[in-house]
ROVEX-694375 format. One line per field, with one value per residue: residue number from 1; x, y, z of N, C-alpha, C, O in turn; residue in three letters. Coordinates in Angstrom, 1 decimal, decimal comma, m for minus. Layout:
<sites>
num (NUM	...)
n_X (X	...)
n_Y (Y	...)
n_Z (Z	...)
ca_X (X	...)
ca_Y (Y	...)
ca_Z (Z	...)
c_X (X	...)
c_Y (Y	...)
c_Z (Z	...)
o_X (X	...)
o_Y (Y	...)
o_Z (Z	...)
residu (ALA	...)
</sites>
This chain:
<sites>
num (1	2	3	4	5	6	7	8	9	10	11	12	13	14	15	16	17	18	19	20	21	22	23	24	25	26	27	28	29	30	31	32	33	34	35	36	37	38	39	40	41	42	43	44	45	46	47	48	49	50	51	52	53	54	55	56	57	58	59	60	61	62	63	64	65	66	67	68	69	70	71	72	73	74	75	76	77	78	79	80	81	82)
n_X (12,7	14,5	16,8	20,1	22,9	25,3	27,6	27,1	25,5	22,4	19,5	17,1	13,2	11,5	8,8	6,9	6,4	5,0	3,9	4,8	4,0	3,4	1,9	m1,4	m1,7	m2,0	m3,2	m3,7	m4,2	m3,7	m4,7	m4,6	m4,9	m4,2	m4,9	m3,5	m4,4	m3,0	m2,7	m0,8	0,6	0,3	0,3	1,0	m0,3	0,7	m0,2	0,4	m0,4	1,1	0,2	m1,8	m2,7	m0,6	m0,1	2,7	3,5	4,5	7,3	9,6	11,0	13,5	16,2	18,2	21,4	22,7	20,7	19,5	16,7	13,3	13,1	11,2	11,0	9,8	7,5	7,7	6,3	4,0	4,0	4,6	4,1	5,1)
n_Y (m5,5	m7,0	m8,6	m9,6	m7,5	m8,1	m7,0	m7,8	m6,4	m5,4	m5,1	m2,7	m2,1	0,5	1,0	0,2	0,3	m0,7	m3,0	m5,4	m7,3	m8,0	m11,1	m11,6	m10,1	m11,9	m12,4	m13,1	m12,0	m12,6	m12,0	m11,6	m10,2	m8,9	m6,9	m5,3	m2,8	m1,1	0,8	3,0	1,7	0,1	m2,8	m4,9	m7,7	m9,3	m11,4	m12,7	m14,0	m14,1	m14,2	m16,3	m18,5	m19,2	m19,0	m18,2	m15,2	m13,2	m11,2	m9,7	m9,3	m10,3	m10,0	m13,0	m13,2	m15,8	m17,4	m15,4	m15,1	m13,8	m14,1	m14,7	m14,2	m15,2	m14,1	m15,2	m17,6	m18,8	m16,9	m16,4	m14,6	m13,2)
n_Z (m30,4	m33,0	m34,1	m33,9	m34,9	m37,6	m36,3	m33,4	m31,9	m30,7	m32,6	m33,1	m33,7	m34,2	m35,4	m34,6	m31,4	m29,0	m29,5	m28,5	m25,9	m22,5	m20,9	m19,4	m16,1	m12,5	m9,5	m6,4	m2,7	0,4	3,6	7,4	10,3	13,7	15,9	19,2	21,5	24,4	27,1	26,7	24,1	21,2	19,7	17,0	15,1	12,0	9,0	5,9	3,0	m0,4	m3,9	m3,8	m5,3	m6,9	m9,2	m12,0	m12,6	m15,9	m15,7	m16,7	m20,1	m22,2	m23,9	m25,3	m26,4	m27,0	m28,2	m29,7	m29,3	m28,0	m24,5	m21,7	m18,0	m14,7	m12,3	m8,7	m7,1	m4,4	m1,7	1,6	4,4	7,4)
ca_X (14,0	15,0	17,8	21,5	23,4	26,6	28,7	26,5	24,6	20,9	18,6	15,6	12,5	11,0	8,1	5,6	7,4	4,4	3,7	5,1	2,8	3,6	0,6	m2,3	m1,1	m3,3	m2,4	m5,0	m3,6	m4,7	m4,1	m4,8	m4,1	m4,6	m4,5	m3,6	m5,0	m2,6	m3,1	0,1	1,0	m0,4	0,7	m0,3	0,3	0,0	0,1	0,1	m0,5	0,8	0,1	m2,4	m2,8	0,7	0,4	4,0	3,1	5,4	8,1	10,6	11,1	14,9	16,9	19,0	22,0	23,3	20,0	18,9	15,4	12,9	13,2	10,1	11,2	8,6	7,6	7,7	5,2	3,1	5,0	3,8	4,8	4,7)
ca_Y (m5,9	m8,2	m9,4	m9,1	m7,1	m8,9	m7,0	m8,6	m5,2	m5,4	m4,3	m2,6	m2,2	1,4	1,8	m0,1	0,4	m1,0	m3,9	m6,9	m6,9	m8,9	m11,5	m11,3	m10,5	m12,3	m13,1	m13,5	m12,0	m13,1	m11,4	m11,3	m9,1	m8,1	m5,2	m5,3	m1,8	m1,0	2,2	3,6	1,1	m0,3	m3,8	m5,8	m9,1	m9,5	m12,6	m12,1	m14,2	m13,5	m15,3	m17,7	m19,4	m19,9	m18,3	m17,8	m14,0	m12,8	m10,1	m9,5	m10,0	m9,6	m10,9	m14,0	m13,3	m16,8	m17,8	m14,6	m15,2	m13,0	m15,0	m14,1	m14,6	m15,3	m13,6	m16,2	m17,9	m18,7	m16,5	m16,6	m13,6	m13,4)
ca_Z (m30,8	m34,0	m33,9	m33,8	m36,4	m37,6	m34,8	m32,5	m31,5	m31,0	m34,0	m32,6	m34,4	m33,9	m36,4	m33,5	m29,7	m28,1	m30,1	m27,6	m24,7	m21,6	m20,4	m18,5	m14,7	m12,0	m7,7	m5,3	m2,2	1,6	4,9	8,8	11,5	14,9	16,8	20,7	22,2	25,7	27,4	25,6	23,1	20,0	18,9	15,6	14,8	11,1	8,8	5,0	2,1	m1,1	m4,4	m3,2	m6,6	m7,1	m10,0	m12,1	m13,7	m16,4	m14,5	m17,6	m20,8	m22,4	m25,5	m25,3	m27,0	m27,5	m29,0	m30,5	m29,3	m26,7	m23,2	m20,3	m16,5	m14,7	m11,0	m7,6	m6,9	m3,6	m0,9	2,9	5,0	8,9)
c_X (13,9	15,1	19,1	22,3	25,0	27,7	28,1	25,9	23,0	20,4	17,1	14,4	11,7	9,6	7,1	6,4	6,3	4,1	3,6	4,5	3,1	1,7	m0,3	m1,6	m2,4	m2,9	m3,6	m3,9	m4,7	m3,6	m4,6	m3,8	m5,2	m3,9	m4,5	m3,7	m4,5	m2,9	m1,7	0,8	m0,2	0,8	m0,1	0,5	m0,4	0,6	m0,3	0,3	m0,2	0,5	m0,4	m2,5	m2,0	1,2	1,6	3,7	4,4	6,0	8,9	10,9	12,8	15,5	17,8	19,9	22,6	22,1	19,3	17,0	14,5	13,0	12,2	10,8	9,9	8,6	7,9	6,2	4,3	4,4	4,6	4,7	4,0	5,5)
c_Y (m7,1	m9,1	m9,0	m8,5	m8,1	m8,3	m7,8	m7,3	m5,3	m4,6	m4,1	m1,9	m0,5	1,8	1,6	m0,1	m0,3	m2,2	m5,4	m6,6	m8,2	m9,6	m11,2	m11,5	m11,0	m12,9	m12,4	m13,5	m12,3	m12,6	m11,3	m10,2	m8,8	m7,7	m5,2	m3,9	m1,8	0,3	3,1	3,1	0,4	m1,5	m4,4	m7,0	m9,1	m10,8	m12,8	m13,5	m14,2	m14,7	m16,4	m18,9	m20,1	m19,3	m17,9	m16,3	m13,4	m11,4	m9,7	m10,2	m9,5	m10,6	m11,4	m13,6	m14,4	m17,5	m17,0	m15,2	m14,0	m14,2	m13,6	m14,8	m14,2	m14,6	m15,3	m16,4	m17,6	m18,0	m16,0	m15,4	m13,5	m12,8)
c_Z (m31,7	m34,2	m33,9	m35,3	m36,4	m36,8	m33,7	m32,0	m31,9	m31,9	m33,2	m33,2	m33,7	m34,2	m35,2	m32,2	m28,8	m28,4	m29,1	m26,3	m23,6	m21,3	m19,9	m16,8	m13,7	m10,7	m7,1	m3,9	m0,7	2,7	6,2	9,3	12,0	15,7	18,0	21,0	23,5	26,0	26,6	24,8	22,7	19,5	17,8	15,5	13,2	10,0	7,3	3,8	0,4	m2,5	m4,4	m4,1	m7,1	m8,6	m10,8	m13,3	m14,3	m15,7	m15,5	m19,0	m21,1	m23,9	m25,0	m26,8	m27,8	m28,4	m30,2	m30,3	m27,7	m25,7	m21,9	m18,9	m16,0	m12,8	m10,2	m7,1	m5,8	m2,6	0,5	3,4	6,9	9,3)
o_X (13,3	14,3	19,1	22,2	25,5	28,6	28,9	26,0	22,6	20,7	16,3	14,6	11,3	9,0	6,5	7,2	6,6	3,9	2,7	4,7	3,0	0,6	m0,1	m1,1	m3,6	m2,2	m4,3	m3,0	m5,9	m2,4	m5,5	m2,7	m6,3	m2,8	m5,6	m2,6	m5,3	m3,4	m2,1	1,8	m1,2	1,9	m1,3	1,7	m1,6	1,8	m1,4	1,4	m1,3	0,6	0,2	m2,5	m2,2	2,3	2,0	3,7	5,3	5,3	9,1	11,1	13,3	15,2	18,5	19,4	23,1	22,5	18,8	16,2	15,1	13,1	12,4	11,0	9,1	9,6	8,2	5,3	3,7	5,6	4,1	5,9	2,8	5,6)
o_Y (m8,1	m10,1	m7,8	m9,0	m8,6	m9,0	m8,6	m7,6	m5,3	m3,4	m5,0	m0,7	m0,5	2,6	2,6	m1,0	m0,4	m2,8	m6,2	m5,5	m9,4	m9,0	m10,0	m12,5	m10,7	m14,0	m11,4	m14,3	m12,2	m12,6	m10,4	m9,7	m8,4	m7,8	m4,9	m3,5	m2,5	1,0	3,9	3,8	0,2	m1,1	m4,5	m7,2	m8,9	m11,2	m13,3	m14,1	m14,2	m15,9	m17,4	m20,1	m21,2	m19,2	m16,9	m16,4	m13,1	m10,6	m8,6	m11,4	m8,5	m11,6	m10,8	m13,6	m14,2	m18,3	m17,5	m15,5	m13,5	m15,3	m12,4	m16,0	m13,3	m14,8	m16,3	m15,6	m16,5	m18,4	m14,9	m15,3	m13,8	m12,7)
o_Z (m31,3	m34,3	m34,1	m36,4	m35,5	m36,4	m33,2	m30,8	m33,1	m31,9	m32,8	m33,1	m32,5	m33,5	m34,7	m32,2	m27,7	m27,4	m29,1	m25,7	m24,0	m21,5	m19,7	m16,3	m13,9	m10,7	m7,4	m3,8	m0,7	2,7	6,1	9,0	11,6	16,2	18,4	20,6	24,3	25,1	25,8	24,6	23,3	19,0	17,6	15,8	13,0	10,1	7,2	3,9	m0,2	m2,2	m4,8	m3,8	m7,7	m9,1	m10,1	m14,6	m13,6	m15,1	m15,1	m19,0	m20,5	m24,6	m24,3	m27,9	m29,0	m29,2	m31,3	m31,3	m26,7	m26,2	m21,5	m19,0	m16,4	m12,1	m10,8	m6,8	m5,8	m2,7	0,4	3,0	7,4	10,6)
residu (UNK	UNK	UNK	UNK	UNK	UNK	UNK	UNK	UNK	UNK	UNK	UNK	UNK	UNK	UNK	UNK	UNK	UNK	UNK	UNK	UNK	UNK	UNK	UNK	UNK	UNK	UNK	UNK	UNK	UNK	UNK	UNK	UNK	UNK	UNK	UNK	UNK	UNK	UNK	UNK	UNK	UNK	UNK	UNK	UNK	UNK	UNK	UNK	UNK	UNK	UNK	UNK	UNK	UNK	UNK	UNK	UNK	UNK	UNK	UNK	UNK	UNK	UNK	UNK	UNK	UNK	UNK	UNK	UNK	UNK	UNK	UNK	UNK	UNK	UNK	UNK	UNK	UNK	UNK	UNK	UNK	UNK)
</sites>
């Protein structure tokens, strides 16, 4: 995408469609768990890690209308699960 035509309707560039390429993605994930064994149940206890790095990996990119520029949103960072 461009930029805005004088209606304000996005101009989008066809000749290359792959051209704009989001960053390098990169999370370092960490997890436990255990398994209790009853005569007819099975429990788990599990304890999950995600993002250990903290990492902020690009998730979206989109056009800002009021600036007319690309704008990247970025994923969440460190996120603990239990």
């Amino acid at each position: 995408m461009q930029a805005l035509s004088a209606e304000g309707n996005a101009v989008y560039e066809g000749s290359n469609p792959f051209a704009l390429r989001a960053g390098a993605y990169y999370r370092f994930d960490l997890g436990l768990s255990y398994r209790f064994n009853r005569k007819k149940t099975t429990h788990s206890i599990m304890f999950d890690i995600q993002n250990v790095t903290n990492r902020l990996n690009p998730s979206e990119t989109y056009f800002e209308d009021k600036t007319n520029t690309l704008e990247t949103e970025t994923s969440s960072g460190f996120f603990p699960f239990l």
